[in-house]
Every structure is written in C-alpha cells, then in structure tokens.
C-alpha positions, 0 to 999 in steps of 0.5 A: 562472484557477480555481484549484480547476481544479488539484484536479481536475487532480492527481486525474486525474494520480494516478488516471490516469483521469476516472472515478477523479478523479470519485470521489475528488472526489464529482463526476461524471465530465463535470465533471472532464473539463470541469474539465480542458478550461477548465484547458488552455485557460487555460493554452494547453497539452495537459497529457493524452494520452487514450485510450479506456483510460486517461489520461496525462501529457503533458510540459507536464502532467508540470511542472505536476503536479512544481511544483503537487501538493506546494504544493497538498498544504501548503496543504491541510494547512495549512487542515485543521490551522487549520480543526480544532477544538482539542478535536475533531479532524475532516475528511478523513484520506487514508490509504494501504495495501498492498491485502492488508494494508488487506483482511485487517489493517486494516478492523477498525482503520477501523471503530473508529476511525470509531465513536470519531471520528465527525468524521473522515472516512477516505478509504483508497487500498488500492494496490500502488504505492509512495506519495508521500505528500507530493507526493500529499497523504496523511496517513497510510500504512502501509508493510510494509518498513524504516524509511523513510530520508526525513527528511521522514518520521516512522515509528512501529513496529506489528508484524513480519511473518513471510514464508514459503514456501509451495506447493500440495499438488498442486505439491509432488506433481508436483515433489517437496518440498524438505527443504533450500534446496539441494533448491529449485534447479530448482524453479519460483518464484512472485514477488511483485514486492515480493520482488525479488533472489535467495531469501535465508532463514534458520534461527536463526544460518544464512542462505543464499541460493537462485536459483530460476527465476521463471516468475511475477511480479505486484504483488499478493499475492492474486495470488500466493497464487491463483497458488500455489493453482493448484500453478504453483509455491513462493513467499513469502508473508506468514504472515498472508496464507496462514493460511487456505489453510494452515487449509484445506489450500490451501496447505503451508509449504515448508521449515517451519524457514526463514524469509525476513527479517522485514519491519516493519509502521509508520504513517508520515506526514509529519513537520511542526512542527504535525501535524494533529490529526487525524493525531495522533488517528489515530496514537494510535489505531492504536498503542493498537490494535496494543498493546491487540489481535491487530493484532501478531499478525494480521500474524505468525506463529501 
C-alpha cells in the first residue's frame, strides 16, 4: 500500500472535501479522489460517504482517521525537525486562528515574519471550529480563551481581549437602551456561539448575571457584528472587532461601564522534548512582536 495514499486520506477527513484536500495538497482535485478510491480498495473498505455537497466519514474511515492521523502528524514533525538546518529554520508551518482574529490582528504578524524567515513557508487555516492540534498536525495556534488544560500543550500568553456589549442605533431607537443590566431583560440578543451560557458582566468589584432571549446564534464573529449592524439586536463582541463600526457610527457600546470577563489571547503548540525550530523561530517571533508593537493593544480596549 502506498502510504502516501494515507495524507490524502486525512486532508479529506479534515476538509470534508476533495477540492479542499486538493488545495491544501497542491494537487488537483481528480488526483485526490483517485488517491482515495485505490486507498479503499486496497483496504477493501468504503472509508467515505459522498454527496453532491460535502464528504463524510464512514465508520471504517472514522477508525482509521483515530489510529492513523496522530502517527502520521509525529512522523512529520519528526522528519521537518531533523530535516531543518541547525542554523536556519525552514519548511512549512501549519498554523490555526480564529477566522477574525487572523483577518483583523494577525496578517501584519504573517507577513513580517514571512519577510524575516523567507525559508519558512506558512500555511494558516483561519476556522472557527476548535482545532486538534496534534491529531490534525498543526504546529501552531492561536486560542482567544483560558489556559488550555491539556498537558500535551504548551501555551505562551500575547494580550487580553476586552469583550463588550454592543448594538446598532437604529435598534437601540426601536427598543430603548438599557442603562442598567437589569434594564436588559426583554431585550432580544445576538450570540456568537463562542459565547455560550447566561450574560455575565462586570463593573469593577460588581458582577452579575442577565438572561436575555437569544433570537441569533452563529459561529462567526463577523456575522455577529453584521447581524447587530442590521439593529436585530444587542450582543457581545470583541472591542476590537467593533472598533470601526463604533468609529463609524455602525455600532454604540451598550452599557459603556460593563464588561464581560476578559478572555486570553495565547500561541499554543504542542509541547515536545525537541520542538521545531521552526516552531521556536515562530514563537519568538510573535512574542517579540506583541511585546514590541500595538499587537496588545489591537486586540484591547482603546
């Protein structure tokens, strides 16, 4: 069995599609599927369901993505890391982001960091869906929440972002606007899906907690903020996300003198005895960057 054949495998597994595997491959889209196809027969098993619309996972496809993905990860790690020379870092650097965060925060990061290492070449997934880093084999990530608890990785702190309350003027006419948390109740909410559970904010020493009724949820931020463009109603968003709507007049904070709790900008990646030294050119890079730059304070309040 051509082993290669598995690669293309677990790029379709992870696009959930053959066009999606074909670019994150370079290769066209009739070869992945040719792949996939002598893949299952030399395995004599159907390891995807198609559809005109998107690809799945059947169960025999399930177990082989479980058992093969992590391995095939660690061995590429493994080859990148004695492939790189000792004193120049190089080859590709998978990194993952919140879709706003990579489009609003992080391109200015990408491109210097590309003019300082011209060896390496990045490779960034900008989703909103939570990332296995290991079992998906990316090197880098970048998570706008807590500490992550998983011991298989090693998180380095860049900034703190604000999250607020906001709503369009022409809502805030048709309904009222609240000057208290209380005053909030009845009011219809916008949610990112990031955002679960009940309202909780804060001011100073105070906290408390507000139920509103969600009419919107979706998994994209910029959603969100066009949504609350529209006047459908008041929702939390990143301060830095709605600065130029507020700018603009889009968009005005709600409740200026609450807050939600803060959430944590970090660079994750996976720990190991000998990280990359890719990884390490990398991190340093992004850490010297937020230190030396307005990375902080893009990502908080101004």
């Amino acid at each position: 069995m051509d082993l290669s054949r598995l690669d293309v495998f677990i790029a379709v597994a992870e696009t959930a599609s053959f066009s999606g595997a074909g670019t994150r491959l370079g290769m066209p889209k009739a070869t992945v599927s040719r792949a996939v196809a002598r893949l299952e027969a030399d395995l004599a098993q159907q390891l995807f369901y198609r559809t005109t619309r998107r690809v799945t996972l059947t169960a025999a496809g399930t177990t082989l993505y479980k058992r093969t993905a992590p391995q095939i990860a660690a061995l590429r790690q493994a080859v990148g890391t004695l492939a790189e020379r000792e004193d120049e870092p190089s080859g590709v650097l998978r990194v993952t982001a919140p879709n706003d965060l990579g489009t609003s925060v992080l391109a200015d990061v990408a491109a210097a960091f590309s003019a300082r290492h011209p060896t390496i070449r990045l490779d960034f997934e900008l989703t909103s869906r939570h990332v296995d880093l290991v079992a998906e084999g990316f090197d880098v990530a970048f998570r706008a929440a807590p500490r992550p608890a998983d011991s298989s990785l090693v998180a380095r702190h860049l900034a703190t972002i604000d999250v607020q309350l906001f709503a369009a003027p022409s809502y805030l006419v048709r309904r009222g606007t609240p000057r208290a948390p209380r005053e909030l109740d009845g009011h219809d909410l916008v949610q990112f899906r990031g955002f679960r559970g009940p309202l909780r904010l804060q001011r100073g020493a105070q906290s408390v907690t507000q139920k509103l009724d969600v009419r919107i949820v979706a998994d994209d931020l910029s959603f969100v903020c066009a949504v609350l463009r529209a006047g459908a109603g008041i929702g939390l968003l990143p301060s830095f996300l709605a600065r130029d709507d507020v700018a603009s007049g889009a968009l005005v904070r709600v409740l200026p003198r609450w807050s939600a709790p803060r959430a944590t900008l970090s660079l994750v990646h996976p720990a190991a005895r000998h990280v990359p030294l890719k990884v390490i050119a990398f991190r340093d890079f992004v850490l010297a960057h937020a230190a030396a730059t307005s990375l902080g304070s893009a990502v908080a309040d101004s």
